[in-house]
N, C-alpha and C positions, 0 to 999 in steps of 0.2 A: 289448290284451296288457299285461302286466306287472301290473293287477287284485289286489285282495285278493281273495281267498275264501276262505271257510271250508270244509275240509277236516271229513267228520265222520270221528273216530278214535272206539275204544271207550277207554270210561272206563277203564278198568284198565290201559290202554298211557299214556293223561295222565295218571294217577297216579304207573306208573313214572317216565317220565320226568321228570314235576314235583319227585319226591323229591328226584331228582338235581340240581335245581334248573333246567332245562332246558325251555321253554315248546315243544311240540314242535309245535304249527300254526304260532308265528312263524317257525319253521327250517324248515318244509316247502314245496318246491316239486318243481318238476318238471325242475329245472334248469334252466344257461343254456339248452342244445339246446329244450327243453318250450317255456321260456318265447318262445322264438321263433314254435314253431309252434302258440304257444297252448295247448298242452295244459291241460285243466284237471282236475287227480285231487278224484272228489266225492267219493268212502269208500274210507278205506285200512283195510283188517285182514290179519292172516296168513290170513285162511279166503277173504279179498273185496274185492279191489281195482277202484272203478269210477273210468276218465276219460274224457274226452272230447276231440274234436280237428276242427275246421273242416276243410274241403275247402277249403275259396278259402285258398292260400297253402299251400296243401302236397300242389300237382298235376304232375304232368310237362306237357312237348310238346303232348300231344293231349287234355290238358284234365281227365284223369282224376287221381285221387288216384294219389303216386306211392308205389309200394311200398315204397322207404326210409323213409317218412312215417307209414305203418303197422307197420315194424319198430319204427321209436323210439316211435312208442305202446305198442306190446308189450313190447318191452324195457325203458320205465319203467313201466307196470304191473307188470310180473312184479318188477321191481326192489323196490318201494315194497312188495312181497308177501312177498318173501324175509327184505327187511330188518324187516319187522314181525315176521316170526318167528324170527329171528335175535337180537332184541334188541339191548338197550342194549352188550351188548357183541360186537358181530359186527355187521362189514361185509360185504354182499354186493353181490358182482362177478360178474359176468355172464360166465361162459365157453360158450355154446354157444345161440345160437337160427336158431330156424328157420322159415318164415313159407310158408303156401300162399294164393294169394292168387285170389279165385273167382270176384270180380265186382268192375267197377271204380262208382266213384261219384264224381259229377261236381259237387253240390252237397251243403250241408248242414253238417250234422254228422254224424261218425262215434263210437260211443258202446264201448269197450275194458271188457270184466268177465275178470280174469285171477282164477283159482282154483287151489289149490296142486293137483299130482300126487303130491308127495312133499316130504315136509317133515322132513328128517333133520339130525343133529346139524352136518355141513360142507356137504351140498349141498341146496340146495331145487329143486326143477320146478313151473315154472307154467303150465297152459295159460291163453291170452288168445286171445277170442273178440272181432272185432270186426264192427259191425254198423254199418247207416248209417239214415237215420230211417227207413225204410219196414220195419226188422229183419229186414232180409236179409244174409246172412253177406257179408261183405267179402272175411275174412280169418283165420287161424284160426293161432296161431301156438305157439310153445314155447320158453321160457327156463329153461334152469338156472343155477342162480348159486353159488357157491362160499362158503362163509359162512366169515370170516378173522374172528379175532380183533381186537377194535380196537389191543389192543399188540402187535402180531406187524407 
């Protein structure tokens, strides 16, 4: 945990940002919470968000992956999606998600591809589809986020 990696973004979102003077792989993570459970986000765009997230260390009681552990996959996928389309000036905050969860997985890796539903001016919707190595659905979940102004 705590690892460098390289995030691949589209060139035209490190353009903006670089203008602004702003290196946006060295600012990006997955947060404190992420970096706990390891998450690891491998392509962020507003169209396609893909992370990743271990089983060993983020299971309940009886050994399975725990559903908390796949919401905050979810909710930072859709997050790292909203705010990519949100831009340099809009913060997105997460007001409403919701998670069905199908089959439990007891080893591995679990692998998060969240894709916008709606990408409007205040709020974005993301579904996030999570799967575990043999690509069978996990978990299938839904974030919308609030896009706020950065001076507001």
């Amino acid at each position: 945990m705590g690892e460098q990696h390289a995030v691949k973004f589209p060139q035209e979102v490190l353009d903006e940002y670089a203008a602004l003077g702003v290196d946006l792989p060295a600012l990006f993570s997955a947060g404190d919470l992420g970096e706990r459970m390891d998450i690891r986000i491998l392509e962020a765009s507003a169209d396609r968000v893909v992370g990743t997230m271990p089983v060993k260390g983020n299971t309940q009681p009886y050994g399975l992956l725990h559903g908390g552990a796949s919401a905050v996959l979810a909710e930072t996928l859709g997050s790292v999606g909203a705010m990519m389309h949100g831009g340099i000036n809009k913060i997105a905050v997460g007001v409403d998600l919701n998670c069905t969860h199908h089959r439990g997985a007891r080893s591995g890796l679990v692998t998060g591809v969240a894709t916008p539903v709606h990408k409007g001016r205040s709020t974005a919707t993301f579904e996030i589809v999570i799967t575990d190595d043999q690509d069978k659905r996990v978990c299938t979940a839904r974030l919308t986020c609030l896009l706020r102004d950065t001076n507001s």
